[in-house]
N, C-alpha and C positions, 0 to 999 in steps of 0.2 A: 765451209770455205777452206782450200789444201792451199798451203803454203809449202813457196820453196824450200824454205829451210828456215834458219832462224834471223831472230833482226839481225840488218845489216850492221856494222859497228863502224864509225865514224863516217856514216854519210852524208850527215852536215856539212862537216868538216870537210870534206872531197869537191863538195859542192861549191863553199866558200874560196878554198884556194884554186877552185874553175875560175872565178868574180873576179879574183885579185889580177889572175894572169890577163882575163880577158879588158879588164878597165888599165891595165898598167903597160904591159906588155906592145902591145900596138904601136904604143906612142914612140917607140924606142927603136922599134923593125918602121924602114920607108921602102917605097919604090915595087919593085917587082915580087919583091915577097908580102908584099902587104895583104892581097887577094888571098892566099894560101894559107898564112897565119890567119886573118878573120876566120875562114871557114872553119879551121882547125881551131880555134879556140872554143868559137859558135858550138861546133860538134863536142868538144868537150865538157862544155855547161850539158846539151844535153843527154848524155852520157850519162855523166854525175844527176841529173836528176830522175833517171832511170837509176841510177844508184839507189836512190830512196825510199822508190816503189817497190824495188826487185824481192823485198823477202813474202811478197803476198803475187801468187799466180795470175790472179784474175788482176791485179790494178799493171801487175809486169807488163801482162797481154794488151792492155787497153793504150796500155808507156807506149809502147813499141809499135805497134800499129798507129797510132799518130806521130811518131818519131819517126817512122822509115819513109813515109812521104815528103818533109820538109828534109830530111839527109838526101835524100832522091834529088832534091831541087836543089842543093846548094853544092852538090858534087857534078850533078851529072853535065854533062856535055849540052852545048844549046840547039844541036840538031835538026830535034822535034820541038822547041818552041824559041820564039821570039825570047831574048835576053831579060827584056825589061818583063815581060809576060813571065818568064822562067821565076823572076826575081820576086811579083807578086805572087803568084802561087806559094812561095817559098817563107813569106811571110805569115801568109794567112795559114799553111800548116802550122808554122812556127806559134803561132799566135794560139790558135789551137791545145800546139800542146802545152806550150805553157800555161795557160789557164786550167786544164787536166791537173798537174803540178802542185798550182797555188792551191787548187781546191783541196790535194790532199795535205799538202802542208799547211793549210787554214785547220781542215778537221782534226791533224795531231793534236797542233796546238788547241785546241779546242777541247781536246777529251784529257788533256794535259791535268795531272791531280800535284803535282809539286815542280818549283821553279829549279832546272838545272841547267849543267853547259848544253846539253844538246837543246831542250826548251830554245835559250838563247841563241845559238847558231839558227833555230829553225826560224826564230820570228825575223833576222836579220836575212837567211837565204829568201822567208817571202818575199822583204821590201826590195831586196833587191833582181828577184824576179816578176815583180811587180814594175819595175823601172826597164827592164828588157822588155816584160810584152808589150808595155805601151809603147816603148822603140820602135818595135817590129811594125806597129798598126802605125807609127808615122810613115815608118819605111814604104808601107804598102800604101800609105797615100800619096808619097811623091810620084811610086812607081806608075799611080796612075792619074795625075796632077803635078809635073815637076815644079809649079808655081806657086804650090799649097802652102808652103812650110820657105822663108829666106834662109836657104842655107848659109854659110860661108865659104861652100863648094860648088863647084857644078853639077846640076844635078842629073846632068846628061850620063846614062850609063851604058859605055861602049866596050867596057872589059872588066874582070874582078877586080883589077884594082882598083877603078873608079866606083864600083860596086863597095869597097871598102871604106873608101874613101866616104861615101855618102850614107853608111850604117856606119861610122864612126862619130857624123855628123849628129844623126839622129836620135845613137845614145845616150851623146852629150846632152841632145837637146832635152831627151825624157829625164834622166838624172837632174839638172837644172830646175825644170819645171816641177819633178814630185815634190825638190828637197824648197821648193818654190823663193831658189835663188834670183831670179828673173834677172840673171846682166844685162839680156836684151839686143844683144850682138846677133841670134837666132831667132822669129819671131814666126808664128803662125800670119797665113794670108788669106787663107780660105775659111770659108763657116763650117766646114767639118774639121779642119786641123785645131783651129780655135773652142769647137766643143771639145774637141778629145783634149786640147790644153786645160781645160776648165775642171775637164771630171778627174782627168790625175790630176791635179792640184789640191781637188778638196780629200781625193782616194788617200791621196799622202799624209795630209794633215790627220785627216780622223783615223787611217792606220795606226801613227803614233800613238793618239791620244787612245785608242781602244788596246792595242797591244800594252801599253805599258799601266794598264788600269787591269790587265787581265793578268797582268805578271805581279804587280804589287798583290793582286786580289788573292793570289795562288800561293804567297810569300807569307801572306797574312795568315791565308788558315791553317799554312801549315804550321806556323808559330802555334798558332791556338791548339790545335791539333797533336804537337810535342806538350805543351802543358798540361794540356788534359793527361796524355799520358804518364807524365812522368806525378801528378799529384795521384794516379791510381795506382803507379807502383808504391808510391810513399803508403 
């Protein structure tokens, strides 16, 4: 297997301050730039997590082929498809490649032999790409159920900024549901928005509990691991 070059260095981190901008930022920009900034931010997360893959060829190529279809859909013009059509498609890439993503940032962490900063930026980039794809997969339900899910918006989407509007609703909503706040102002309606409510709720909890059972676990042996060595230098 040829690699591009060597690992990336701080692609956690590039990753994270994508999450910040895109959870923060939003809320502060209204009106006609709202449309432009989603996309722009959206596109940015996946950027940055083609950041992650990029020092190994084959997982770059694999990045990017499922990235240029859901960038395709969230830039392009609605010419050749119906809006809300465009907006599904768009997700279900999206959905796609994030899952691609998680599965390589599960295996890191996975082959992980001691707990450091990047370790911990990676387990927190999962959970919180873990809160995006379920977004996405609400998204794509309204787009094709606008009754699925009570927003606190209209779910009617006639332009990107109601397109914004309605993925700023959904994120809230997955965020909410993982961290299984339940204020309850957003509620599922249908019997598929209500499963996918059920399974990121328990996905969230046993994340925790498995992520921080696997970082103690890694914390511990490397203790063990320094003692052993250091009573074989004595």
């Amino acid at each position: 297997m040829k690699n591009v070059g060597k690992k990336l260095p701080l692609s956690f981190e590039t990753l994270l301050l994508s999450f910040a901008l895109m959870l923060f930022i939003p809320g502060i920009f209204q009106g006609s730039y709202g449309g432009y900034l989603s996309r722009g931010l959206f596109t940015l997360i996946l950027l940055s997590s083609l950041y992650i893959v990029g020092h190994n060829r084959k997982d770059l190529t694999i990045g990017v082929l499922l990235a240029a279809p859901a960038m395709l859909m969230n830039w392009a013009s609605t010419w050749f498809l119906d809006l809300k059509m465009q907006m599904l498609a768009y997700s279900l890439f999206q959905v796609m490649f994030l899952i691609y993503i998680v599965i390589k940032i599960s295996g890191h962490l996975a082959a992980a032999k001691t707990v450091n900063a990047e370790i911990i930026y990676a387990a927190i980039c999962l959970y919180l790409l873990l809160g995006i794809a379920w977004g996405m997969i609400y998204f794509g339900i309204v787009m094709v159920d606008p009754q699925a899910i009570n927003l606190a918006v209209s779910t009617e989407v006639v332009d990107r900024e109601s397109i914004a509007r309605v993925l700023h609703e959904v994120l809230y909503f997955s965020y909410v549901t993982q961290t299984t706040l339940g204020y309850g102002e957003i509620t599922p309606a249908s019997e598929l928005a209500r499963a996918f409510v059920i399974a990121q709720s328990l996905v969230g909890q046993i994340f925790i509990a498995v992520i921080v059972a696997r970082l103690v676990g890694l914390q511990i042996a490397f203790g063990i691991n320094e003692n052993e060595n250091e009573k074989q230098q004595d």
